[in-house]
N, C-alpha and C positions, 0 to 999 in steps of 0.2 A: 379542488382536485388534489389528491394527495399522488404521492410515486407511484406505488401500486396500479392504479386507475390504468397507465399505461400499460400495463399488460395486459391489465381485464378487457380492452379494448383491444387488444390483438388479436388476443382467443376469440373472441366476440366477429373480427373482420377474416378470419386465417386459424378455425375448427383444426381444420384437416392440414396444414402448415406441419412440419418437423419443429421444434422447441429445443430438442436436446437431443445431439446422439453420443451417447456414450457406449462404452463396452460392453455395458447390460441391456441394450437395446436402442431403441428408438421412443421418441416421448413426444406425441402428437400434443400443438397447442389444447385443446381441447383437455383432453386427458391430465393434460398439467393442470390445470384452472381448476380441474375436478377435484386434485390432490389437493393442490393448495389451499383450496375454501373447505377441503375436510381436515385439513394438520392446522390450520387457525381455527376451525372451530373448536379443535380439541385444547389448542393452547388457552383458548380464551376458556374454557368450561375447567381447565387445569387450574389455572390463575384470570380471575374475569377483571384484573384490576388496569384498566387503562393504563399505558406508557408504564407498563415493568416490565424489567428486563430479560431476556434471553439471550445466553450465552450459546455459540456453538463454536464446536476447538473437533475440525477435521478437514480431512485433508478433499482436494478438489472431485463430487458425485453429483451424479443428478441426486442421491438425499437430502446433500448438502444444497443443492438449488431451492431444492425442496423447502426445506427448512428453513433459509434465509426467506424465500417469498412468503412463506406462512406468517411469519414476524415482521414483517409489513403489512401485510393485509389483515392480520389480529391487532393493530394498533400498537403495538408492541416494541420496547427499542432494542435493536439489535445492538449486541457485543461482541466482536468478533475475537476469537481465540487462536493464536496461533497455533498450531498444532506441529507445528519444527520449533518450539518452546522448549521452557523448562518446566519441572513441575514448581516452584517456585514461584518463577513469575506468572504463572496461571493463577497460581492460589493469591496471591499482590492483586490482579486486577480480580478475578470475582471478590476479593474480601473489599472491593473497591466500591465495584456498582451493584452489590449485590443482586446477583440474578435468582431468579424463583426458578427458572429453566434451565437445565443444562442439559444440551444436545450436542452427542461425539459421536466420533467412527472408535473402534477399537485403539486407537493410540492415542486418542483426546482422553476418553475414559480414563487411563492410566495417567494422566496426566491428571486429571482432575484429584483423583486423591482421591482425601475425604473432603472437599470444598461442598459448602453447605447448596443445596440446592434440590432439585425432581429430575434424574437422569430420564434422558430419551436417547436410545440408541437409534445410530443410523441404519444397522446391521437388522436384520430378521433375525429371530431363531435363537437370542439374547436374554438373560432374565430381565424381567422388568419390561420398563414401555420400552416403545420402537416404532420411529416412523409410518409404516407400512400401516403396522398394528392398529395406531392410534389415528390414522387418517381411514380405514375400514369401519371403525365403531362410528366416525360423523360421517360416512358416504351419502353424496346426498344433500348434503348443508348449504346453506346459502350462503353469499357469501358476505361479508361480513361489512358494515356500513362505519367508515371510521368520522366519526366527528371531532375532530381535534384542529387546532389552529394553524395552521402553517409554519409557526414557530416554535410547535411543539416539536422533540426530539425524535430521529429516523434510526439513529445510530448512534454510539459511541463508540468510539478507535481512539485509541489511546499511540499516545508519541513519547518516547525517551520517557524515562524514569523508573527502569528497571529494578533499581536497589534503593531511588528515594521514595516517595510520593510522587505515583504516576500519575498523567497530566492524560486524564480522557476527554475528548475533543467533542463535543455535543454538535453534531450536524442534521441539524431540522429539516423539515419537510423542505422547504423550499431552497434549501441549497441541492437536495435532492432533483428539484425538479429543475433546476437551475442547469446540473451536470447533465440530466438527461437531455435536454436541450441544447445546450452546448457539443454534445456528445454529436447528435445526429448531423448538427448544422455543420459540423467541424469536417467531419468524416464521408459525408452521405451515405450514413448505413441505408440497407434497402431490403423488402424481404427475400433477396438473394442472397444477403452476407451469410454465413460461415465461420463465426469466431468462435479460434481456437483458445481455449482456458491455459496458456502456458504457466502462468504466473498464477500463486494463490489467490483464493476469492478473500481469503482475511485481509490482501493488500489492495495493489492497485485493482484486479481482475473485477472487482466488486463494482466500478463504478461501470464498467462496461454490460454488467449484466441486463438493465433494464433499458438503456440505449439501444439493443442488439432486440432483444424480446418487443421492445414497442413500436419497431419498425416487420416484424412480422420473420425475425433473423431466425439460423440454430447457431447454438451454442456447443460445440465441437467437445467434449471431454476425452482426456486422456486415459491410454491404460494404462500408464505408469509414466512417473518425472522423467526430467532427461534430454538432453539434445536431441536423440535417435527419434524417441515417440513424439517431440513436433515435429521434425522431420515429416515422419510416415504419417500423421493427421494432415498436412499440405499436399504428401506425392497422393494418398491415395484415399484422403475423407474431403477432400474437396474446400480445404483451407481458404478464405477469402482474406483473413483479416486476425490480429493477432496484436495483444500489447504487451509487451517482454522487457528487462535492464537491458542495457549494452552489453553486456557477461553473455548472456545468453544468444543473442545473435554471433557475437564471434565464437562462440561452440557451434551454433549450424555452420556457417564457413568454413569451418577446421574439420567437419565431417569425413571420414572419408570416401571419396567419390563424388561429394557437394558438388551442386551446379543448380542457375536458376532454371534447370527442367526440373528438381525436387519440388516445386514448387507452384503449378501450372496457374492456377487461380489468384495468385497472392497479387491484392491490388492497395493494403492499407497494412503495414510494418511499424506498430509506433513505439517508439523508446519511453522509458522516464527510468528514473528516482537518480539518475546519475547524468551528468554529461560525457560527451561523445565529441573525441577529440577531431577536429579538420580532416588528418590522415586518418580516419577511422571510417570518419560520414564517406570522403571519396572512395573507400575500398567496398564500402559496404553499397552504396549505387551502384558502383560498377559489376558489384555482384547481380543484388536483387531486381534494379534498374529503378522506376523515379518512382518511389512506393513509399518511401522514410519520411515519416512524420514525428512530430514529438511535442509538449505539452509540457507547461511548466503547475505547478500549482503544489500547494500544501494539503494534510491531514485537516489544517484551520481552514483551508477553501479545496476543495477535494479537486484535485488531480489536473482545471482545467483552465486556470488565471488565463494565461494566453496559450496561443497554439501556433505550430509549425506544418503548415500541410506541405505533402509532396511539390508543391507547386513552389511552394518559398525556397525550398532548399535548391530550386533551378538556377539559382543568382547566389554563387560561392562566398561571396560578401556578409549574405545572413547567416553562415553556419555555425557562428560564434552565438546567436540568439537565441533565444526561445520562443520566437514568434511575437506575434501582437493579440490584443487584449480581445476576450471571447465575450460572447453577450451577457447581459447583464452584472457585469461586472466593469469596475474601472480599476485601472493600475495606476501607478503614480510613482515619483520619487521623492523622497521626502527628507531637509536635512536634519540636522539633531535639534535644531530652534522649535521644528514643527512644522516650518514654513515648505510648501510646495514649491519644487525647482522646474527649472525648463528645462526644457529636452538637448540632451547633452549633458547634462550634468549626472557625476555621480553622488548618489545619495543609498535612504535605508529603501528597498520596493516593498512600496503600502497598498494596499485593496483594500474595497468597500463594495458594497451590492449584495443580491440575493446568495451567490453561493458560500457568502461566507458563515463561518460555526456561531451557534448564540454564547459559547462560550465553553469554558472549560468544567468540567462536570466537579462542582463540590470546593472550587477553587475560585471564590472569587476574587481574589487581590490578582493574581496568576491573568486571569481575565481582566482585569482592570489593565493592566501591564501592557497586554498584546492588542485589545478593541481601544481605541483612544479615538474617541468623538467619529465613531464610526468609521474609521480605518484601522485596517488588521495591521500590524506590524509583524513583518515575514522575515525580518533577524539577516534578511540577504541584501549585500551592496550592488548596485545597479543602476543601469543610466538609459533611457528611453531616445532611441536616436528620431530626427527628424521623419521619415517614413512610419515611426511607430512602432518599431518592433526595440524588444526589452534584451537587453545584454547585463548578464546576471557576470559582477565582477569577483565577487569573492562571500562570504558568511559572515555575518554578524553573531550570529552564533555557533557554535562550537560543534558544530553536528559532520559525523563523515558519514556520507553515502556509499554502502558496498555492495555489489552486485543487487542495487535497486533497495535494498533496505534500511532503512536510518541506525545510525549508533552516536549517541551519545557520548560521550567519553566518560563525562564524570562516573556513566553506568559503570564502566569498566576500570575506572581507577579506583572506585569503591570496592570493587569485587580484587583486582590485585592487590590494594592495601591490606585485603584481610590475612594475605599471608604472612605467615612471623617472620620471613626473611626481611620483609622490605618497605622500607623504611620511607618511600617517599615514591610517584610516580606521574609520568602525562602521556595521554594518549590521544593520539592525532591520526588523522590518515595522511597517503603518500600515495599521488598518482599510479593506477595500476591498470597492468593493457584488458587483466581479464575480469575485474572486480568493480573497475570505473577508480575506485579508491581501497586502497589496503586499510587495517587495523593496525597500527604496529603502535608498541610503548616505549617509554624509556624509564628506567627501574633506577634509583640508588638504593641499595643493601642497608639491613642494620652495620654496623660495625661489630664485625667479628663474624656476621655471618654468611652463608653461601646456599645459592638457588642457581640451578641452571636452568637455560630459558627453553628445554623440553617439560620442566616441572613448570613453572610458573604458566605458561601456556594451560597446559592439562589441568591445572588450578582452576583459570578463569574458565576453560570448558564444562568444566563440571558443574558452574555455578550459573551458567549465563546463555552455556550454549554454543553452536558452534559461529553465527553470525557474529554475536559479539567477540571472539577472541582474536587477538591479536596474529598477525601471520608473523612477528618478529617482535624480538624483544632485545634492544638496547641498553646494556649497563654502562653506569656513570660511577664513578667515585665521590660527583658533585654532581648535581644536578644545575645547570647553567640559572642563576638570581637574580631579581631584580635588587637595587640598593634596600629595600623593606626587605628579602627575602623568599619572596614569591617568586615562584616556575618560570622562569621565562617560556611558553611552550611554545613560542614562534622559532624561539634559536635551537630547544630543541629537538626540531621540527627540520629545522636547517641542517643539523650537525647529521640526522639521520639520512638526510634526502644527499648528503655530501658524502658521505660511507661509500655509497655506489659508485661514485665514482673513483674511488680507489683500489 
């Protein structure tokens, strides 16, 4: 049984079911299945080569539903593109995984360049192919019988590596089927849910798609981003269920006129890519009522290590976790010897089991690194309490999470170093009430020279975007050394988070 299979089995129990409603309509199970076995027939008859890749860089539509199911059901590994990019880093990863397929909406397109590839417009009425177009010439098709291994590749998503050698994350079939199972068991989707796409389908949105569809669910799409438009997809599209950062729930709160009657349906609220402070989780129950769940997991284990359902967070003791270990998987802590610790201790948090990645696409030392005798190493410090749930104490690695999206630093020291001002830099984040965690740098100057921190800002937006830039830029005369010479970046880190309060 490959992913896919789960929806052909929908359609199959739930014809006449909703699948998707979006702004351009209504999209009956049925009707989709039809689309979908004619857009992979055509991919496969575009390119008939097993496990090659298709990219698609657009923003959230039924095309784009579209599009991603066809690339499953063509045997085909999905690339997902972000289309709130750059053109740069888009051209970094297709010149990565080379895709034979590139499928956009009008701002992926332009993003795309001239990156080598077969464009397929999501849009009608476009020169060249186009969804619509190319799923009309195989109307009709059958659908398509994947024979591939379980450990063959579903997807690549790529994590941090912006300006070096990006690190695309290889997740197989079976960690695939791994989240959809997790997904249902966690949540009880049912074919009454209602989930709303708030969050990109290139990020976390992605894992919820075929969880929702295999339970006989619709998929809610937006008329446009925004606090207001999920809003109005809950007062009055019949919102049941939704996975959004923390950023984004306190914009619905802050609406104005917000109250949980915006809401009437709403029975499953779940956070990730950031945590969510104590005083935050109470404000936010008291708003929505016992609905907040959350999920801890990586790009290298997609989205569902452990989970937090509404039921856990009834006992204010757990709000500091991220729940306990989901099926088919096991968590662990683990110290720097290698050796397995007991419960209580803090250590590195290790996994193993079906939803983990086969590794990093074209990197294998990189993989060697993080898989060691079949445990992932997830770079986070953490201690497993007696009851079993996982308390995530700080990063082993260097990564801030901001409004649900990973950044790198070193992405962003690379790109401030390019300016001729400045001579040296670290970038860290710093607890933030609307972002989960800010960007901010600290900069020493050449000698003799001058940058101020509206330029150096609009530098790294130009290059990287607006996720990755900095909301603040601290100057040093010195940058605080270790006796070798090295950044201290904890102290400073400190000196910047001490600033505030003066």
């Amino acid at each position: 049984m490959h992913p896919i299979d789960f929806f052909w089995r929908a359609a199959d129990r739930w014809p006449e079911r909703i699948a998707i409603d979006a702004p351009e309509g209504l999209l009956r199970y049925d009707t989709l299945a039809a689309h979908v076995s004619a857009l992979a027939a055509a991919f496969i008859a575009l390119d008939p080569t097993p496990q090659s890749r298709v990219g698609i860089c657009a923003a959230n539509s039924t095309a784009h539903i579209v599009a991603l199911l066809a690339v499953l059901a063509s045997g085909k590994v999905w690339v997902p593109l972000n289309v709130k990019s750059t053109a740069p880093e888009i051209r970094r990863l297709v010149d990565a995984t080379e895709p034979t397929l590139l499928v956009a909406d009008a701002d992926g397109m332009a993003l795309l360049g001239e990156a080598p590839g077969t464009r397929i417009h999501c849009e009608t009425g476009q020169d060249g192919l186009d969804i619509a177009s190319l799923a009309a010439q195989h109307a009709g098709a059958p659908r398509p019988v994947i024979d591939l291994p379980l450990e063959a590749t579903q997807a690549i998503k790529f994590t941090g590596g912006t300006t070096g050698a990006p690190k695309g994350v290889m997740q197989p079939y079976r960690a695939w089927l791994a989240n959809i199972a997790n997904q249902v068991q966690a949540w009880g989707f049912d074919e009454h849910e209602r989930y709303v796409l708030a969050a990109p389908i290139t990020h976390g949105t992605s894992t919820y798609l075929l969880p929702i569809l295999a339970q006989g669910g619709c998929h809610v799409v937006l008329a446009s981003g925004g606090a207001e438009a999920v809003r109005q997809a809950f007062r009055t599209r019949g919102g049941t269920a939704c996975f959004m950062p923390p950023t984004l729930i306190y914009m619905l709160m802050a609406l104005p006129g917000a109250s949980r009657a915006d809401f009437p349906r709403l029975r499953r609220l779940i956070y990730g890519g950031a945590a969510m402070p104590p005083e935050k989780i109470r404000a936010v129950r008291a708003f929505f009522g016992p609905v907040l769940g959350t999920t801890y997991g990586q790009t290298e284990a997609p989205q569902i290590l452990t989970v937090m359902r509404p039921e856990d967070f009834e006992e204010e003791a757990n709000w500091a976790s991220v729940g306990r270990t989901t099926w088919f998987s096991d968590v662990a802590i683990m110290a720097p010897t290698g050796e397995l610790l007991p419960r209580g201790e803090v250590g590195e948090v290790v996994a193993r089991g079906d939803l983990l990645m086969s590794g990093y696409w074209r990197l294998p030392e990189k993989t060697a690194e993080t898989l060691v005798d079949g445990w992932l190493h997830t770079g986070d410090r953490g201690l497993i309490d007696a009851r079993g749930f996982l308390y995530l104490k700080d990063r082993l690695k260097d990564l801030v999470i901001t409004g649900g999206f990973n950044v790198y630093p070193v992405d962003v020291e690379n790109a401030l170093g390019q300016h001729p001002a400045v001579h040296e830099c670290a970038v860290f984040g710093v607890p933030d009430d609307k972002w989960g965690e800010a960007v901010q740098a600290a900069v020493q100057l050449r000698p003799g020279q001058h940058a101020a921190e509206a330029e150096l800002i609009a530098f790294v937006r130009e290059r990287l975007g607006p996720v990755h830039t900095p909301k603040r830029i601290h100057f040093h005369a010195s940058l605080p050394r270790s006796p070798v010479g090295k950044v201290l970046k904890a102290a400073v880190r400190e000196l910047a988070l001490a600033s505030y309060s003066h």
